[in-house]
VMD Tcl script that builds the backbone (N, CA, C; Angstrom):
set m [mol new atoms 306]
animate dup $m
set s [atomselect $m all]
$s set {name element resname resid chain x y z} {
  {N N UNK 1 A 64.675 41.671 18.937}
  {CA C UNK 1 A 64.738 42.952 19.598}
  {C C UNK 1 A 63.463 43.139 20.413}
  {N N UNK 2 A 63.809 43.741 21.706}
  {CA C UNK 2 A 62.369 43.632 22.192}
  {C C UNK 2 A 62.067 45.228 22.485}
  {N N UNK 3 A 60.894 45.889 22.446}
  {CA C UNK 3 A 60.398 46.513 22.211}
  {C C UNK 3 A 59.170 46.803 22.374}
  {N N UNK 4 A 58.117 48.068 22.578}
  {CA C UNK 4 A 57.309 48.474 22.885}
  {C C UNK 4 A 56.266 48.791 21.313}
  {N N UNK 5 A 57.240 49.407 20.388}
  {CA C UNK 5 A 56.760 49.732 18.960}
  {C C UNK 5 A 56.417 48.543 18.369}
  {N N UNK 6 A 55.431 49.408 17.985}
  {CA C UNK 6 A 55.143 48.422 16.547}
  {C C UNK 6 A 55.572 47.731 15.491}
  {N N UNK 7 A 55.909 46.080 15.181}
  {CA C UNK 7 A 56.563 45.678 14.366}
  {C C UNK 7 A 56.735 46.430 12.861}
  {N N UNK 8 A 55.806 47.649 12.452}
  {CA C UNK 8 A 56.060 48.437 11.327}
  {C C UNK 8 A 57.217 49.252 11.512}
  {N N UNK 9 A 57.230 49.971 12.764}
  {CA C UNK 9 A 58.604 50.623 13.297}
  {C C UNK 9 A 59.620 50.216 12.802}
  {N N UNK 10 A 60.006 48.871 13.579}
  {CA C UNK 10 A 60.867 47.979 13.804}
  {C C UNK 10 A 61.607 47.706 12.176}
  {N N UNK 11 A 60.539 47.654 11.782}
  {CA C UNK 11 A 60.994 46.963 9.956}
  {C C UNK 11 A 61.096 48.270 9.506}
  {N N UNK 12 A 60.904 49.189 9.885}
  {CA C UNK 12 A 61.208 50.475 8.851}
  {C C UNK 12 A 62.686 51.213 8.899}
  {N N UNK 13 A 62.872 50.959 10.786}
  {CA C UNK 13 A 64.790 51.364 11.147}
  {C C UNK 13 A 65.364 50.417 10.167}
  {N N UNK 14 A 64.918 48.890 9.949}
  {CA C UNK 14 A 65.792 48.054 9.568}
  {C C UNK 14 A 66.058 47.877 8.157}
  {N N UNK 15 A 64.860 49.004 7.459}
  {CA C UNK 15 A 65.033 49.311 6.488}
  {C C UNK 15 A 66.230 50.456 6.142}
  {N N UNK 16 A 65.780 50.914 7.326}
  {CA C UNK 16 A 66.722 52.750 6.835}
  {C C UNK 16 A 68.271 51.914 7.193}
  {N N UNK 17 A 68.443 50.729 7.712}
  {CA C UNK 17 A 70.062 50.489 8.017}
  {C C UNK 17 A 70.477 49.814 7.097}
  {N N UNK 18 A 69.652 49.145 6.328}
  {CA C UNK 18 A 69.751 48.524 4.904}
  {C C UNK 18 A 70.600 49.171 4.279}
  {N N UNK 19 A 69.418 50.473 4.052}
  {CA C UNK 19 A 69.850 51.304 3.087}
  {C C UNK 19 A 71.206 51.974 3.064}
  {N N UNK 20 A 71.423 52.499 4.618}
  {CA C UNK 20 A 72.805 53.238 4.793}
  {C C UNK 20 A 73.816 52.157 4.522}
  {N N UNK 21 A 73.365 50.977 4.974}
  {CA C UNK 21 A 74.972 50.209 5.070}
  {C C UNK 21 A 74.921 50.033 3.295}
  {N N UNK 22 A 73.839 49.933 2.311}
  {CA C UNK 22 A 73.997 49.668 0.856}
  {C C UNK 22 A 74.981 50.679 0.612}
  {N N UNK 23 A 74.309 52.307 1.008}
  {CA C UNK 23 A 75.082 53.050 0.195}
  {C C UNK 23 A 76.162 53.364 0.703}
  {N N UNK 24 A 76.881 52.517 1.670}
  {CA C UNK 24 A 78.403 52.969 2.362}
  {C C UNK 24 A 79.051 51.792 1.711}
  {N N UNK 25 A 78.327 50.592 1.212}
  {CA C UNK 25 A 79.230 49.567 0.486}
  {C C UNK 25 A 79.634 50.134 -1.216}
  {N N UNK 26 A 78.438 50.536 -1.807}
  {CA C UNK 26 A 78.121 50.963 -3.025}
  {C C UNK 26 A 79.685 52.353 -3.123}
  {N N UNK 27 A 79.539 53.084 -2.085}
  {CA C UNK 27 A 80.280 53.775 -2.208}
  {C C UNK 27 A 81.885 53.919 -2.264}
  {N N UNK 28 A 82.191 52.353 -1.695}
  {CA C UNK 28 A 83.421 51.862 -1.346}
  {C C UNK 28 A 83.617 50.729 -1.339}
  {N N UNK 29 A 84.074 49.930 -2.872}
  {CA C UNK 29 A 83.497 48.450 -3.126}
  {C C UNK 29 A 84.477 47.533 -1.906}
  {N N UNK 30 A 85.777 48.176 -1.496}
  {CA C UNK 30 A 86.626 47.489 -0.704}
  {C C UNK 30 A 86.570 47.360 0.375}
  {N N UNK 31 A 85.074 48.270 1.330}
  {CA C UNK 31 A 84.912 48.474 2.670}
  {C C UNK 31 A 84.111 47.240 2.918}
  {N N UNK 32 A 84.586 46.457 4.524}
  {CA C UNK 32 A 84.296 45.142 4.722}
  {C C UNK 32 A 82.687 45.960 5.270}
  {N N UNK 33 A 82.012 44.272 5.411}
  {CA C UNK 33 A 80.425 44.722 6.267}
  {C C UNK 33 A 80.786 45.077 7.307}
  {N N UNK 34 A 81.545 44.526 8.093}
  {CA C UNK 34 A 82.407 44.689 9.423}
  {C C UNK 34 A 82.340 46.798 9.785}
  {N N UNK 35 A 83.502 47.272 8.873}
  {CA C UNK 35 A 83.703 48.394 8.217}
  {C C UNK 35 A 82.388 49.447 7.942}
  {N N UNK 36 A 81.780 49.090 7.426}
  {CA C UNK 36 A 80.373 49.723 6.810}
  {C C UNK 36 A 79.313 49.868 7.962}
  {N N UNK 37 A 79.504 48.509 8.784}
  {CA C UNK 37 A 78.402 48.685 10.147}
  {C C UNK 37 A 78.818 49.877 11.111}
  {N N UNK 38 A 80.416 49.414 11.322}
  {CA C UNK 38 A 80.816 50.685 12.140}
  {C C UNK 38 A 80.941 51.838 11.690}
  {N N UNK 39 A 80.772 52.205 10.407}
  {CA C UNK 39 A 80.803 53.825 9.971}
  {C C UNK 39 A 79.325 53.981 9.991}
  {N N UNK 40 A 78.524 53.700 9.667}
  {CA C UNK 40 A 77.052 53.577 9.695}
  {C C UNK 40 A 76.361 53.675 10.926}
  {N N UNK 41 A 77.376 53.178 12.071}
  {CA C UNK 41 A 77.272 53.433 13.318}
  {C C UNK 41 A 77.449 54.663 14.242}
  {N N UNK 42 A 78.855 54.994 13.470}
  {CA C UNK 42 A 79.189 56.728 13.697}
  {C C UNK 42 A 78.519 57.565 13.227}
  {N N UNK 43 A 78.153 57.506 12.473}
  {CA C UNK 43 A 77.698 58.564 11.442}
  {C C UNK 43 A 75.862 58.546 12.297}
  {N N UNK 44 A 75.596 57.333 12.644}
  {CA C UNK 44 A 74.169 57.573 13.080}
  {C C UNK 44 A 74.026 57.977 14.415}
  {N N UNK 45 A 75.533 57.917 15.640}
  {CA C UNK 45 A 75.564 58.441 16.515}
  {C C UNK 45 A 75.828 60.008 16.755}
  {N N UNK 46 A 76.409 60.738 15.115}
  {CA C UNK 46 A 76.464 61.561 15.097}
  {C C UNK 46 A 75.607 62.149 15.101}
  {N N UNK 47 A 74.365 61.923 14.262}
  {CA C UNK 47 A 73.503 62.439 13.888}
  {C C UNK 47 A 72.761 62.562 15.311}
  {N N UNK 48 A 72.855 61.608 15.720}
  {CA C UNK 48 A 71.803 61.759 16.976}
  {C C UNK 48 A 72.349 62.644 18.361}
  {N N UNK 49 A 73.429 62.692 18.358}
  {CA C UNK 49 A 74.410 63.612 18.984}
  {C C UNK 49 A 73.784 65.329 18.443}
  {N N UNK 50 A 73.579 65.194 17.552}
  {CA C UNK 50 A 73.746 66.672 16.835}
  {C C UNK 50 A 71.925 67.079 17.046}
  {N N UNK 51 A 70.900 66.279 17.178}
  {CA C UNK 51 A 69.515 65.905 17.189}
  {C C UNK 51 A 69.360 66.743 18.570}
  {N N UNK 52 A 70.291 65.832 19.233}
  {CA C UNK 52 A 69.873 66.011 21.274}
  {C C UNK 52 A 70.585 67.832 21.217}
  {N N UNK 53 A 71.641 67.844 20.441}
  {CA C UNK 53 A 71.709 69.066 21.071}
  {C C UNK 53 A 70.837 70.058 20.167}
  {N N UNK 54 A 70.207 70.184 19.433}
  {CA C UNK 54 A 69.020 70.961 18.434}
  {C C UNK 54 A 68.192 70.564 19.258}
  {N N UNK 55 A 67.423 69.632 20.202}
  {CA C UNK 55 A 66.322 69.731 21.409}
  {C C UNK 55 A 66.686 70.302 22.266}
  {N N UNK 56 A 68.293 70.268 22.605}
  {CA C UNK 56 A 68.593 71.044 23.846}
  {C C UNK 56 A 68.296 72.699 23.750}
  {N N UNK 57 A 68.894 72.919 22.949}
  {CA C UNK 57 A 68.583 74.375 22.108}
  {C C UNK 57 A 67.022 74.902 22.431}
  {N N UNK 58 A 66.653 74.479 21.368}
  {CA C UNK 58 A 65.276 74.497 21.486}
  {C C UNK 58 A 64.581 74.392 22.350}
  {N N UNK 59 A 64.731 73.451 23.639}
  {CA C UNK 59 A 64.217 73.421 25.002}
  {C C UNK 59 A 64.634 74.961 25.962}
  {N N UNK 60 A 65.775 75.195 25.731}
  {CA C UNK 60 A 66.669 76.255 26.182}
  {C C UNK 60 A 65.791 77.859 25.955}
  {N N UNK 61 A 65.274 77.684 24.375}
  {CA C UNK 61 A 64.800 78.971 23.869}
  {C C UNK 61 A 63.658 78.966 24.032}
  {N N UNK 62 A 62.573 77.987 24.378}
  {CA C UNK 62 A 61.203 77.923 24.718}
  {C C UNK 62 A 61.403 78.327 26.836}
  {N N UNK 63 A 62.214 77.572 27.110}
  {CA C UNK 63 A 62.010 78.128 29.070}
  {C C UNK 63 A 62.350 79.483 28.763}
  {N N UNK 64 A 63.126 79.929 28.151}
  {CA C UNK 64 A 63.809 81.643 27.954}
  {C C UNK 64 A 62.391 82.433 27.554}
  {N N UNK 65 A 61.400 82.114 26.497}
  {CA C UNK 65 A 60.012 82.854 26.192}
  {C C UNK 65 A 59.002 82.366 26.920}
  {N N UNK 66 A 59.392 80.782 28.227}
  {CA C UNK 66 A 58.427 81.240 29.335}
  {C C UNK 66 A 58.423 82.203 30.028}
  {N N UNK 67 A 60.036 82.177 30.210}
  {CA C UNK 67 A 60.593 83.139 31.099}
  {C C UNK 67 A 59.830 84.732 30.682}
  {N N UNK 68 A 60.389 85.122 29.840}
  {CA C UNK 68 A 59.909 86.570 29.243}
  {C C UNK 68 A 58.586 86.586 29.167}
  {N N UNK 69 A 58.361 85.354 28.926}
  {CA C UNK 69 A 55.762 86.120 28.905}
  {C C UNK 69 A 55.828 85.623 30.196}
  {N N UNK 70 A 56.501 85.722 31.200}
  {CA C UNK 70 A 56.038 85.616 33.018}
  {C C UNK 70 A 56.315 86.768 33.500}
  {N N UNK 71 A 57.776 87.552 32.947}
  {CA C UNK 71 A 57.866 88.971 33.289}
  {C C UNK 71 A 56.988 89.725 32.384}
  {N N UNK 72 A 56.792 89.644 31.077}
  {CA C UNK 72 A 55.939 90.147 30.840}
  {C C UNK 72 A 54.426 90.678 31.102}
  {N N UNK 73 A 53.928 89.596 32.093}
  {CA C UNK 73 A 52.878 89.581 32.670}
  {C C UNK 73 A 52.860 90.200 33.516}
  {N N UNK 74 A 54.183 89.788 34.526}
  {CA C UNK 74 A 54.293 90.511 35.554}
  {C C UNK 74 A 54.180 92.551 35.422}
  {N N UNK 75 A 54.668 92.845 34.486}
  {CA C UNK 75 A 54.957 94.449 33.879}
  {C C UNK 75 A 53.601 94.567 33.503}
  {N N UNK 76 A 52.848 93.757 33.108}
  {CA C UNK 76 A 51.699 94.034 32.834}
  {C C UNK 76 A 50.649 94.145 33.301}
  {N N UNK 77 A 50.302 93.406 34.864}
  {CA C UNK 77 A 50.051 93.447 35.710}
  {C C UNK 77 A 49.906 95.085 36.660}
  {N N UNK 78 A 51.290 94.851 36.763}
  {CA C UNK 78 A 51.936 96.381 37.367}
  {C C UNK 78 A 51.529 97.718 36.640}
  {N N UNK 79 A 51.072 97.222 35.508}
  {CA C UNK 79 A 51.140 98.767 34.904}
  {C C UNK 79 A 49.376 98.747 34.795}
  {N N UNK 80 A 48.854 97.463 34.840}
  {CA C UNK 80 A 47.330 97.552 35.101}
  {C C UNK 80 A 46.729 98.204 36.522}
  {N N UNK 81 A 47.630 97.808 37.534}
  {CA C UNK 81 A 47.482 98.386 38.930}
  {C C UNK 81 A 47.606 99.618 39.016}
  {N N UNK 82 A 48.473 100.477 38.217}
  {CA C UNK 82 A 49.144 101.697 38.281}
  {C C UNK 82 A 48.011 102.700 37.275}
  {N N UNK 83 A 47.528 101.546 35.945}
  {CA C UNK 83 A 46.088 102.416 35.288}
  {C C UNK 83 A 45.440 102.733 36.419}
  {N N UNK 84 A 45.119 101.719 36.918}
  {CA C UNK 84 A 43.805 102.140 37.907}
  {C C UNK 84 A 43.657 102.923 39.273}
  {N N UNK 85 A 45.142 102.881 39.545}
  {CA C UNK 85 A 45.293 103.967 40.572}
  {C C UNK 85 A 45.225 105.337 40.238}
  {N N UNK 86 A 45.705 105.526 39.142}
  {CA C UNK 86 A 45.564 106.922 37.982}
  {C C UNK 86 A 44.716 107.263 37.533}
  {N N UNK 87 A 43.555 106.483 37.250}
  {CA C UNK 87 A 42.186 106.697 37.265}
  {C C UNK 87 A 41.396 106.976 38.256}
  {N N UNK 88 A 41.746 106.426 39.526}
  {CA C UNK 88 A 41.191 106.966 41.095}
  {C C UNK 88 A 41.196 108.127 41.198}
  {N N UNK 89 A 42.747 109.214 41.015}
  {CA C UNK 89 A 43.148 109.885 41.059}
  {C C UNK 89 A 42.356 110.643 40.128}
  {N N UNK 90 A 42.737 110.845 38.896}
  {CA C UNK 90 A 41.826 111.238 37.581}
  {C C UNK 90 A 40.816 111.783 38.752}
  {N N UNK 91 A 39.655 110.769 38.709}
  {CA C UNK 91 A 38.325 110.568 39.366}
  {C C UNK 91 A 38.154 111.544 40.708}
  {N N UNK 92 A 39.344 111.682 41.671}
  {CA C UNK 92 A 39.042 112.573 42.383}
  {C C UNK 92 A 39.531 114.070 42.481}
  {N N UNK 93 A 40.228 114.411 41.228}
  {CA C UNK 93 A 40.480 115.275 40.880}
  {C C UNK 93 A 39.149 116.358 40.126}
  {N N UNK 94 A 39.417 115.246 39.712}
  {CA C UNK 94 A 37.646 115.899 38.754}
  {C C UNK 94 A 36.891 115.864 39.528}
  {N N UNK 95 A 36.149 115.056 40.800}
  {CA C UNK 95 A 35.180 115.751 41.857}
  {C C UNK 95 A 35.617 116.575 42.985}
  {N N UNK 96 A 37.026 116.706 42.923}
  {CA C UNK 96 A 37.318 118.259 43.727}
  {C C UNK 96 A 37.376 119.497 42.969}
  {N N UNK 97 A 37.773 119.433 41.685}
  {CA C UNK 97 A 37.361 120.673 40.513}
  {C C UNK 97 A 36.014 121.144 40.611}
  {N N UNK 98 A 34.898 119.753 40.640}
  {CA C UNK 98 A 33.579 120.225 40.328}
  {C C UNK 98 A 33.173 120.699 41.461}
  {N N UNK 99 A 33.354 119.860 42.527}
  {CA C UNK 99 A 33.132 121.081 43.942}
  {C C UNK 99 A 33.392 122.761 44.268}
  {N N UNK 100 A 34.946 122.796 43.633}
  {CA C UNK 100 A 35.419 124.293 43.502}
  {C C UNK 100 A 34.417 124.959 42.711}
  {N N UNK 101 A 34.094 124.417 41.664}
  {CA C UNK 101 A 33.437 125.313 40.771}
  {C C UNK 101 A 31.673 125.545 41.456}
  {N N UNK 102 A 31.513 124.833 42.312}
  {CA C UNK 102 A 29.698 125.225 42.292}
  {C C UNK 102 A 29.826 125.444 43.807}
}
mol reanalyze $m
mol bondsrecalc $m
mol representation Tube
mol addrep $m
């Protein structure tokens, strides 16, 4: 098999296929190796089927809370612009009061 990983990798899948095809024989003394590879096969395409779409998900719900802390910012922004215009205001309210008064 050729490959980029590390021969520990390599021996550790070939461990975990060991194991599945043991316990799909163990489980069914009459199922050929033939038999056992290809259910071992499904069952691991399932899994990985079911994997991609739990990243898809998950990819899905992380752009959705970029999404929301960008409007969020944005509202936040806006309402920082809008303090400080209200404070201008504030500010010249109160030095046209103090004028009236003296």
């Amino acid at each position: 098999m050729q490959t980029e990983e590390p021969p520990s990798y390599v021996y550790g899948l070939a461990k975990m296929l060991e194991k599945r095809l043991n316990d799909m024989c163990s489980g069914n003394s009459s199922i050929s190796p033939y038999s056992a590879a290809v259910m071992v096969a499904l069952s691991t395409l399932d899994d990985l089927s079911k994997a991609q779409g739990n990243v898809d998900n998950i990819r899905m719900q992380a752009k959705e809370y970029v999404d929301e802390a960008g409007k969020a910012r944005i509202e936040r922004d806006a309402a920082l612009k809008e303090i400080e215009v209200l404070k201008a205001k504030i500010e010249q309210l109160e030095s046209n009061q103090q004028l009236k008064k003296a």
